[in-house]
C-alpha positions as CSV (number, residue, x, y, z in Angstrom):
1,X,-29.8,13.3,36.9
2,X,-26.8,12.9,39.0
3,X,-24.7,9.8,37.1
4,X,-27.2,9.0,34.4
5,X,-25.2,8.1,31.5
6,X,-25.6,10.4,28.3
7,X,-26.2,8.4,24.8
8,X,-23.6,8.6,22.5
9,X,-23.8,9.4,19.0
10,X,-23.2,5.8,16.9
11,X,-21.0,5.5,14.1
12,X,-19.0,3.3,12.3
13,X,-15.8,3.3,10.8
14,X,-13.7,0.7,8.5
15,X,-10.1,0.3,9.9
16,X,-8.7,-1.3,7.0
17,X,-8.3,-0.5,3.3
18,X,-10.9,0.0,1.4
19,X,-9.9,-2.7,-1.6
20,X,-10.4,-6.4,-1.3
21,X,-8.1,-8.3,1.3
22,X,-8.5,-11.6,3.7
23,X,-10.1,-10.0,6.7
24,X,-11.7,-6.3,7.3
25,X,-12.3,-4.7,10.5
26,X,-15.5,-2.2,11.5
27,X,-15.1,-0.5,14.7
28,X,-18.5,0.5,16.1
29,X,-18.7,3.5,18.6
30,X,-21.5,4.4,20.5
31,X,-24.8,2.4,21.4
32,X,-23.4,-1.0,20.6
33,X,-26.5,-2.4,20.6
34,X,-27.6,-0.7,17.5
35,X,-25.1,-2.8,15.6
36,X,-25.7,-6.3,17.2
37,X,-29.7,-6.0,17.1
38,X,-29.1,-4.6,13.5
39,X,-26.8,-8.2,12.5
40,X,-29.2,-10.8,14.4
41,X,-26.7,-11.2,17.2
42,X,-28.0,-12.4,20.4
43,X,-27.1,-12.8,23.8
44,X,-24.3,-11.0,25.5
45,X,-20.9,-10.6,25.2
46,X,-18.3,-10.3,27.3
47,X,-15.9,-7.6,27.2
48,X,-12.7,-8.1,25.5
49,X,-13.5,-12.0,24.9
50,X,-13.7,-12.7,20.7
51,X,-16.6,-15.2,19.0
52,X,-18.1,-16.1,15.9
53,X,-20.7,-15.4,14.9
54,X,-23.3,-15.0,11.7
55,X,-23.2,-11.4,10.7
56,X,-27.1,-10.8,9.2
57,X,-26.5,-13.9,7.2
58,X,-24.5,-11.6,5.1
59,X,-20.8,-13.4,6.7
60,X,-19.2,-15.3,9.4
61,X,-17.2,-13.2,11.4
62,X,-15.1,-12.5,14.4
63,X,-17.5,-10.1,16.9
64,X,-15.3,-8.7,19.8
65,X,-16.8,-6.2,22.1
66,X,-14.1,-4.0,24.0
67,X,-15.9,-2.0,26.1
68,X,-19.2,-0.9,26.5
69,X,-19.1,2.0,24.0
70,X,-16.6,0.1,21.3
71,X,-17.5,-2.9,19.4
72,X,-15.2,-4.8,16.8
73,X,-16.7,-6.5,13.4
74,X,-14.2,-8.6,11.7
75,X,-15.4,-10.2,8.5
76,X,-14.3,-11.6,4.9
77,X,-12.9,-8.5,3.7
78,X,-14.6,-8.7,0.0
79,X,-15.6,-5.6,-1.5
80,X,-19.2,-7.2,-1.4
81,X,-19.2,-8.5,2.0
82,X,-18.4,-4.6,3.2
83,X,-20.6,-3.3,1.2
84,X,-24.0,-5.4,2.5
85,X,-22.6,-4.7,6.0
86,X,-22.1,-0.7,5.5
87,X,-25.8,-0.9,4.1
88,X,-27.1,-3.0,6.8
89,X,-25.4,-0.3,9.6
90,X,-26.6,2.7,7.6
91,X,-30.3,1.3,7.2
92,X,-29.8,1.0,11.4
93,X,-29.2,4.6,11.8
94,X,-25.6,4.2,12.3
95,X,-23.8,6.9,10.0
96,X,-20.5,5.6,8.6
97,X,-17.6,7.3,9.1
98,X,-14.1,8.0,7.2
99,X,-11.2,7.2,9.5
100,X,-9.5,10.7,8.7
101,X,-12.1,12.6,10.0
102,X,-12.5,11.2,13.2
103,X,-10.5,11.2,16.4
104,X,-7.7,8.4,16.3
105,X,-8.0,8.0,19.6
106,X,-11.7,7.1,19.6
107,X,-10.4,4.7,16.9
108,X,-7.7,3.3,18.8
109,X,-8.8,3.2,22.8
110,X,-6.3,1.2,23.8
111,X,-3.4,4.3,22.4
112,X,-1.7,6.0,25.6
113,X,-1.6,8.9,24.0
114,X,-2.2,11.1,20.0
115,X,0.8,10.2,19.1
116,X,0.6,6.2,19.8
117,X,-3.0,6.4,18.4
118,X,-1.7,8.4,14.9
119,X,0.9,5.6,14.9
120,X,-1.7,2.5,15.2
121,X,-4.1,3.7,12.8
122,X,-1.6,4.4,9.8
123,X,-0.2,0.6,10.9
124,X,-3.3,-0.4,9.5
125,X,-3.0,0.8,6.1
126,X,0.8,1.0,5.6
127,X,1.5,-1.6,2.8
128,X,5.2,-2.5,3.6
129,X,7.1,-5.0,5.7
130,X,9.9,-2.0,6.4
131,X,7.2,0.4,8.2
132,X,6.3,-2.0,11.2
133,X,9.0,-1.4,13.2
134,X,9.9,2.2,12.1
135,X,6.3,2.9,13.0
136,X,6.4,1.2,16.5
137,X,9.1,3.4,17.3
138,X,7.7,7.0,16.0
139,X,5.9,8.1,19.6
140,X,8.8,8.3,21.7
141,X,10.3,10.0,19.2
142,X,7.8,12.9,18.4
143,X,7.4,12.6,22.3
144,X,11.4,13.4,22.9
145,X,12.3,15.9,19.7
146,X,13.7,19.2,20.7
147,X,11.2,22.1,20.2
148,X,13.0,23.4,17.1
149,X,12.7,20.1,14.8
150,X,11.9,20.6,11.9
151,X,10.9,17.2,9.0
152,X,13.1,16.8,5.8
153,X,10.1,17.1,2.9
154,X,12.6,14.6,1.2
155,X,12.8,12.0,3.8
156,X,8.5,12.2,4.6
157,X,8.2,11.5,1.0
158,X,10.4,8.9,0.5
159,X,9.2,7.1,3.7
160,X,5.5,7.5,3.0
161,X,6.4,5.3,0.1
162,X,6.3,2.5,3.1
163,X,2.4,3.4,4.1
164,X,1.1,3.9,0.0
165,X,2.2,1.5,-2.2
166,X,5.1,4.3,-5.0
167,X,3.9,3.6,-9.2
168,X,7.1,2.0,-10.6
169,X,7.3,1.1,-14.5
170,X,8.8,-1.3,-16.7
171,X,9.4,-0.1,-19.8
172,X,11.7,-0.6,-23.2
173,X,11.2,-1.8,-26.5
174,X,9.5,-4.8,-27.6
175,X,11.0,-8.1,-27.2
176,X,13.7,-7.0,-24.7
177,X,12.0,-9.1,-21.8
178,X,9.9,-7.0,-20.0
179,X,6.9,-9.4,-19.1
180,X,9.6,-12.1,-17.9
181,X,11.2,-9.5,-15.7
182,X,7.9,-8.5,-14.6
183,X,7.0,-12.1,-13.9
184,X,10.5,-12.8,-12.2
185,X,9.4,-9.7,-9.6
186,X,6.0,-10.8,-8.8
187,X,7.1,-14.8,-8.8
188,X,4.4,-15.8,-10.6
189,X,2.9,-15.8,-14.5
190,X,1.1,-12.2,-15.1
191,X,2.4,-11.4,-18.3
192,X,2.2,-13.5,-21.7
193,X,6.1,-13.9,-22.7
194,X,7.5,-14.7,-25.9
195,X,10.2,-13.9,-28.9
196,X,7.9,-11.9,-30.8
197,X,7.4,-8.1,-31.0
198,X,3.6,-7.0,-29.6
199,X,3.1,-10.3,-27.5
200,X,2.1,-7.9,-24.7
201,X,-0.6,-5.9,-26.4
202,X,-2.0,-4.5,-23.0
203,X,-0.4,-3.1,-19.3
204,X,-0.5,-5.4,-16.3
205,X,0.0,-4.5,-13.2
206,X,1.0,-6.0,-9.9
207,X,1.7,-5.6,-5.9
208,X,4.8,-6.7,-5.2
209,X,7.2,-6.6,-2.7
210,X,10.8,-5.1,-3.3
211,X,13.4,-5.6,-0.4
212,X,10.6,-5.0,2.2
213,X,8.8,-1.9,-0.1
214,X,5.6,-3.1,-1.4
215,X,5.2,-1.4,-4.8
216,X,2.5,-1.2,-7.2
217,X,4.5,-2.5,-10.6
218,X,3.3,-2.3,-13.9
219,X,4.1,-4.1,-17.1
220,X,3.8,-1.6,-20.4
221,X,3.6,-2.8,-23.9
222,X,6.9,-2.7,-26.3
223,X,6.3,0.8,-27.9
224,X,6.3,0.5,-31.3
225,X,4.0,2.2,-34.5
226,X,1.2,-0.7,-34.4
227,X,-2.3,-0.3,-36.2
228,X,-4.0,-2.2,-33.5
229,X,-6.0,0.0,-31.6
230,X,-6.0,-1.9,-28.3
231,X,-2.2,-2.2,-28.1
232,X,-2.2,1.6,-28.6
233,X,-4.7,2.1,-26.4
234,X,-2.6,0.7,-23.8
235,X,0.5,2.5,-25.1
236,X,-1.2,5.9,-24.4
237,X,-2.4,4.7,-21.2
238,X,1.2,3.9,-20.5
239,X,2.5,6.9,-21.5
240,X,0.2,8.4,-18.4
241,X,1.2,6.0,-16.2
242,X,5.3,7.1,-17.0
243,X,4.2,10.4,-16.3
244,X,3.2,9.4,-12.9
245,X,5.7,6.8,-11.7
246,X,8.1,7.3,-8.8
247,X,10.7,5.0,-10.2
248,X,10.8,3.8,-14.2
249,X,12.9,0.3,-15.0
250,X,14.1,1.2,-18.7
251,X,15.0,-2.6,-19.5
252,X,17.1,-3.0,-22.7
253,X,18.7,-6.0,-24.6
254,X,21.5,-6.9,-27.2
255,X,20.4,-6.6,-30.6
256,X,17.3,-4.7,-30.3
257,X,16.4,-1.8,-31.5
258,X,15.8,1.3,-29.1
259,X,12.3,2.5,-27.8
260,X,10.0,4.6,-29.7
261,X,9.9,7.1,-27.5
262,X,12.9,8.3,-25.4
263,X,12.1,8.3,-21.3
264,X,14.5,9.9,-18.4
265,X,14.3,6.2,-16.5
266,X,15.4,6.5,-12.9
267,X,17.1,3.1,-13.6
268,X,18.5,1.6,-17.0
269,X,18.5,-2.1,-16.4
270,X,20.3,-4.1,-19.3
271,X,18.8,-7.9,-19.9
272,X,19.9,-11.1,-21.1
273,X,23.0,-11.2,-19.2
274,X,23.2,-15.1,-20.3
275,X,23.8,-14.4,-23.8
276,X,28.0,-13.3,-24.5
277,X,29.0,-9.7,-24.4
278,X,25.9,-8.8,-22.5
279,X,27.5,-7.5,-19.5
280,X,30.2,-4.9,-21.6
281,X,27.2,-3.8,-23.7
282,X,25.4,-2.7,-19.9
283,X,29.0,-0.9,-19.3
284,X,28.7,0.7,-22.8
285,X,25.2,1.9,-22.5
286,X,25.8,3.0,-18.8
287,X,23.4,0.7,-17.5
288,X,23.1,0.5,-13.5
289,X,22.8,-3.5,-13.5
290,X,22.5,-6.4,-15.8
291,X,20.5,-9.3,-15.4
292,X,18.7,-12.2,-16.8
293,X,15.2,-12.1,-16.0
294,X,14.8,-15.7,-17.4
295,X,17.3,-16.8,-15.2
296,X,17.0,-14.8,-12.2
297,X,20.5,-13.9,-12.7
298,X,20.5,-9.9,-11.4
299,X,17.1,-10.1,-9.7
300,X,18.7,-9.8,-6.2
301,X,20.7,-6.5,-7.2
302,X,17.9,-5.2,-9.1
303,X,15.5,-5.3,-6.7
304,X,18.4,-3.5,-4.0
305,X,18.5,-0.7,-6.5
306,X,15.0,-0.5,-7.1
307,X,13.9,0.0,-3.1
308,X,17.1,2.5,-2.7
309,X,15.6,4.8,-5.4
310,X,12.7,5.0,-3.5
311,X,13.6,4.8,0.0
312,X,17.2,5.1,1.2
313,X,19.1,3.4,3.9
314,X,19.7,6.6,5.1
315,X,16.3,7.3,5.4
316,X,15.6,4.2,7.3
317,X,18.2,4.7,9.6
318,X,18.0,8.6,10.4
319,X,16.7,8.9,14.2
320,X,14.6,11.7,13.7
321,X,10.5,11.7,13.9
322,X,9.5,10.3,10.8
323,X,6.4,12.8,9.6
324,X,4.1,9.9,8.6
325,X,0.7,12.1,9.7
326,X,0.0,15.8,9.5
327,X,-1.9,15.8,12.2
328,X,1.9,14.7,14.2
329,X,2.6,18.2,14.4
330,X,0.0,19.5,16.1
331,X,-0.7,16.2,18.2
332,X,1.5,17.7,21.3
333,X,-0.6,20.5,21.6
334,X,-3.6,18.5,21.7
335,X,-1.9,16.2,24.2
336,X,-1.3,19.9,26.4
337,X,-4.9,21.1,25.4
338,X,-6.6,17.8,27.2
């Protein structure tokens, strides 16, 4: 019949990360109704006004319908909380869906166009204080580049370190500080520290933020011949984890001896910068900085060097389209195609 509204198909789809964090978001898109009937939520709601409610007596949450077709769950974002409400939405007939296989624009109603929409949902999942604004600012440029542009692999690598957190590794030999340096980045106690060799028998790991690049840093054990089979357990485990970083932190220290096993570090980082002749011993060894990570002495520089391996100012600063989503290079002829 003339104007009869057709059903749409209902799914659901998590707009934030999938691990743990303060608050998650499920975007609902179809017959809303499914979705509120399914969590116990009664009486209307008006359009674009927020309100708690009980969520199946699984949370408390924010509930926010935006239009008739899109409704917003906010709850606790434990990996237990999203994983009764996935279940209560699938046992509702509501299939769940992965945000890269759906439409960003059906994600993101309120985007003017592809481009604006690509650009809000990978806001949602980039890590890093330094790829808000360079996010914001992406549409007009993919909207205005001339026809021949063409992205630096390079600088999309480097930048997409901004949206996924880059693997960057301490290592060294034993007792040269590691687990206070580690401890000095992520400003609080994660790693045991003390004058003795094998104190840190295992890898911790950590997210922490370098000069506006969240990275995910990880502590390794001295390496050294050990016959305890948990500290090299965690040395082999290590070794993997070398083999997969996008910056290694080789620290070293006056009067220790060198690492078992030689690594081409990215950065060689010279500690104890307190203690006399430190700083000509980091000149000797060609180290890039020397610090005190016991004193904090360094830290700033360190961390400056750190980010600038992984993402350049240069990079930062370029005007061209930054190539933060596949999909950005087709999205203008989708825009034409509509």
């Amino acid at each position: 019949m003339p104007g009869t509204r057709r059903p749409m198909k209902t799914t659901a789809t998590w707009l934030t990360a999938s691990s743990s964090g303060a608050i998650a978001i499920l975007q609902i898109r179809g017959e809303c109704n499914l979705a509120l009937k399914a969590l116990g939520i009664a009486g209307p709601l008006r359009p674009g006004i927020p309100c708690r409610r009980d969520l199946g007596g699984i949370d408390e949450g924010i509930v926010s319908l935006l239009d008739q077709d899109t409704l917003i769950v906010m709850p606790h974002g434990g990996i237990r909380v999203r994983q009764l409400l996935q279940e209560t939405m699938e046992q509702a007939g509501i299939n769940l869906s992965e945000p890269d296989t759906v439409d960003p624009r059906s994600l993101h109603p309120e985007a003017g166009d592809r481009y604006e929409a690509l650009m809000l949902e990978t806001l949602t999942r980039a890590a890093s204080p330094l790829a808000i604004d360079l996010l914001v600012q992406q549409p007009e440029r993919w909207r205005s580049r001339h026809s021949g542009f063409t992205p630096d692999p390079g600088r999309t690598r480097r930048l997409n370190r901004l949206i996924t957190p880059p693997l960057v590794v301490i290592t060294g030999a034993p007792n040269v500080g590691k687990s206070t340096l580690m401890n000095r980045l992520v400003g609080r106690t994660v790693s045991i520290e003390a004058d003795l060799e094998g104190t840190t028998r295992d890898y911790t790991r950590g997210l922490v933020d370098l000069g506006g690049v969240v990275v995910d840093l990880v502590d390794t054990p001295g390496r050294r011949v050990s016959s305890d089979h948990v500290e090299q357990e965690a040395i082999l485990i290590s070794d993997e984890l070398l083999e997969q970083a996008e910056c290694i932190i080789e620290l070293m220290a006056p009067a220790t001896r060198p690492a078992s096993r030689q690594v081409t570090a990215s950065l060689a980082v010279m500690n104890k910068s307190d203690l006399d002749g430190t700083e000509q011993l980091a000149r000797q060894q060609g180290c890039g900085c020397c610090i005190s990570a016991a004193t904090g002495d360094g830290i700033e520089e360190l961390v400056l060097l750190v980010r600038n391996e992984l993402v350049t100012d240069d990079d930062l600063e370029c005007g061209d389209p930054w190539l933060f989503d596949p999909a950005l290079e087709s999205a203008g002829r989708s825009e034409t195609d509509r």
